[in-house]
N, C-alpha and C positions, 0 to 999 in steps of 0.2 A: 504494500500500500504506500503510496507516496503521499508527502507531507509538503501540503502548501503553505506555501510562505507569505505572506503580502512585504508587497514592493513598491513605495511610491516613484513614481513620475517626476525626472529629472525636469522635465520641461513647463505640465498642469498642474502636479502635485496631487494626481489621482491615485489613490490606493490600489493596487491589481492584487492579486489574489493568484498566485502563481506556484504550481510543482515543481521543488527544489532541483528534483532532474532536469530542470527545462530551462536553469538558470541562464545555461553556457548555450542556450539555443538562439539567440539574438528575438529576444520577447518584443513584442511593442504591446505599448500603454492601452489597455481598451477603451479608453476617453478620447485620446487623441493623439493615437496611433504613432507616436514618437519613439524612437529606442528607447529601452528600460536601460541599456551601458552601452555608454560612450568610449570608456575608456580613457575620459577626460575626468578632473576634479567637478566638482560641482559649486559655483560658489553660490552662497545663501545666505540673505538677512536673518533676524533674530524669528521669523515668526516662520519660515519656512522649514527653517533649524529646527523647532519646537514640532512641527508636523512631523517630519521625519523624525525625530528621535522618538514621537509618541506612537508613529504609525507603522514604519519601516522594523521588520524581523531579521533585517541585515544587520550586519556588524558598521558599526561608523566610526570611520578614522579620518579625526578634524585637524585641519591644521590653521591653528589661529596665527595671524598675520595683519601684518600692516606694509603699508606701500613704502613707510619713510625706513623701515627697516633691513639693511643690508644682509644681513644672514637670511632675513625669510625671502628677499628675492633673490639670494643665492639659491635657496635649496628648490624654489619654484620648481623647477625643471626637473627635477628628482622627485619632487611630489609627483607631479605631472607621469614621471616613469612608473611610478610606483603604482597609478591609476591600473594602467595597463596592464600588469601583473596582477593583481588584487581584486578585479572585477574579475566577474559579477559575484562573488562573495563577499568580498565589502567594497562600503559606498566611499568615495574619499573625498570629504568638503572641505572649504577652505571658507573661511569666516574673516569678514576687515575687521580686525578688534575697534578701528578708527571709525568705522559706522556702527557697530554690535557693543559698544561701549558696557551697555547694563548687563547683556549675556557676560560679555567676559570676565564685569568683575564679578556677578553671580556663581560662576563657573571657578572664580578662582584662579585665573589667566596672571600670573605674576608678573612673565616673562614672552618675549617674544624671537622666533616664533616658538611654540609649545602644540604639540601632536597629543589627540586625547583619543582614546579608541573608546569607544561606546557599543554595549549591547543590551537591548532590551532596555534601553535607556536610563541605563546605569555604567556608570566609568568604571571601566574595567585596567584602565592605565594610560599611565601618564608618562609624557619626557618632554624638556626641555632642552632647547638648540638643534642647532641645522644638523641635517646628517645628510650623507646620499642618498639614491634608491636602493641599493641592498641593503644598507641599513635602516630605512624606514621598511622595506618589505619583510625583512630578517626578524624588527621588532615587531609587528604586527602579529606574523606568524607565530612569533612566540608565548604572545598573549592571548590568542586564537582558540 
């Protein structure tokens, strides 16, 4: 018996309802027929963030950032790598602490950037500073 998952909608923010086998099959959104993985980070204000972490049975690996920040547009592109790896088992967002202000200091964001891996939206771990993409796929997995 296979065990569905709901998966919101990178694009509507529609809820799908999806068999775990059928992750890696290139799903689209039954709302608005978008890919469910891109392969790409997803970035999201504070109220989109809150759907997904309340609606999504994915794992979420956030990277909080800001644009005035050297290290988090160093490691951009490693995030970015690590998408493509990591999908479609997990979702990989990327959050402006500089718009998301109240999420990050709720969230407890000290430093930036800072990688939060979320499931069933509860932190399941946390790091602080840039890393490559083996290293951010490496930690994920480990926490996984």
């Amino acid at each position: 018996m296979s065990q569905n998952l709901h998966v919101v909608c990178p694009v509507c923010d529609a809820v799908n309802r999806l068999a775990r086998e059928r992750l890696s099959a290139a799903p689209k959104c039954g709302q608005c027929h978008a890919p469910l993985f891109s392969g790409k980070p997803l970035g999201l204000d504070e109220a989109r963030f809150a759907r997904h972490l309340a609606r999504s049975d994915l794992a979420l690996l956030v990277d909080f950032w800001a644009p005035w920040c050297g290290p988090c547009r160093m490691m951009a592109p490693a995030f970015e790598s690590a998408a493509v790896q990591l999908e479609p088992s997990v979702r990989l967002i990327k959050i402006n602490t500089e718009e998301a202000q109240a999420l990050a200091t709720r969230l407890g964001i000290r430093s930036i950037p800072t990688l939060m891996l979320l499931r069933g939206g509860h932190e399941i771990a946390r790091q602080a500073g840039a890393m490559d993409a083996g290293g951010i796929i490496a930690w994920a997995r480990r926490h996984l």
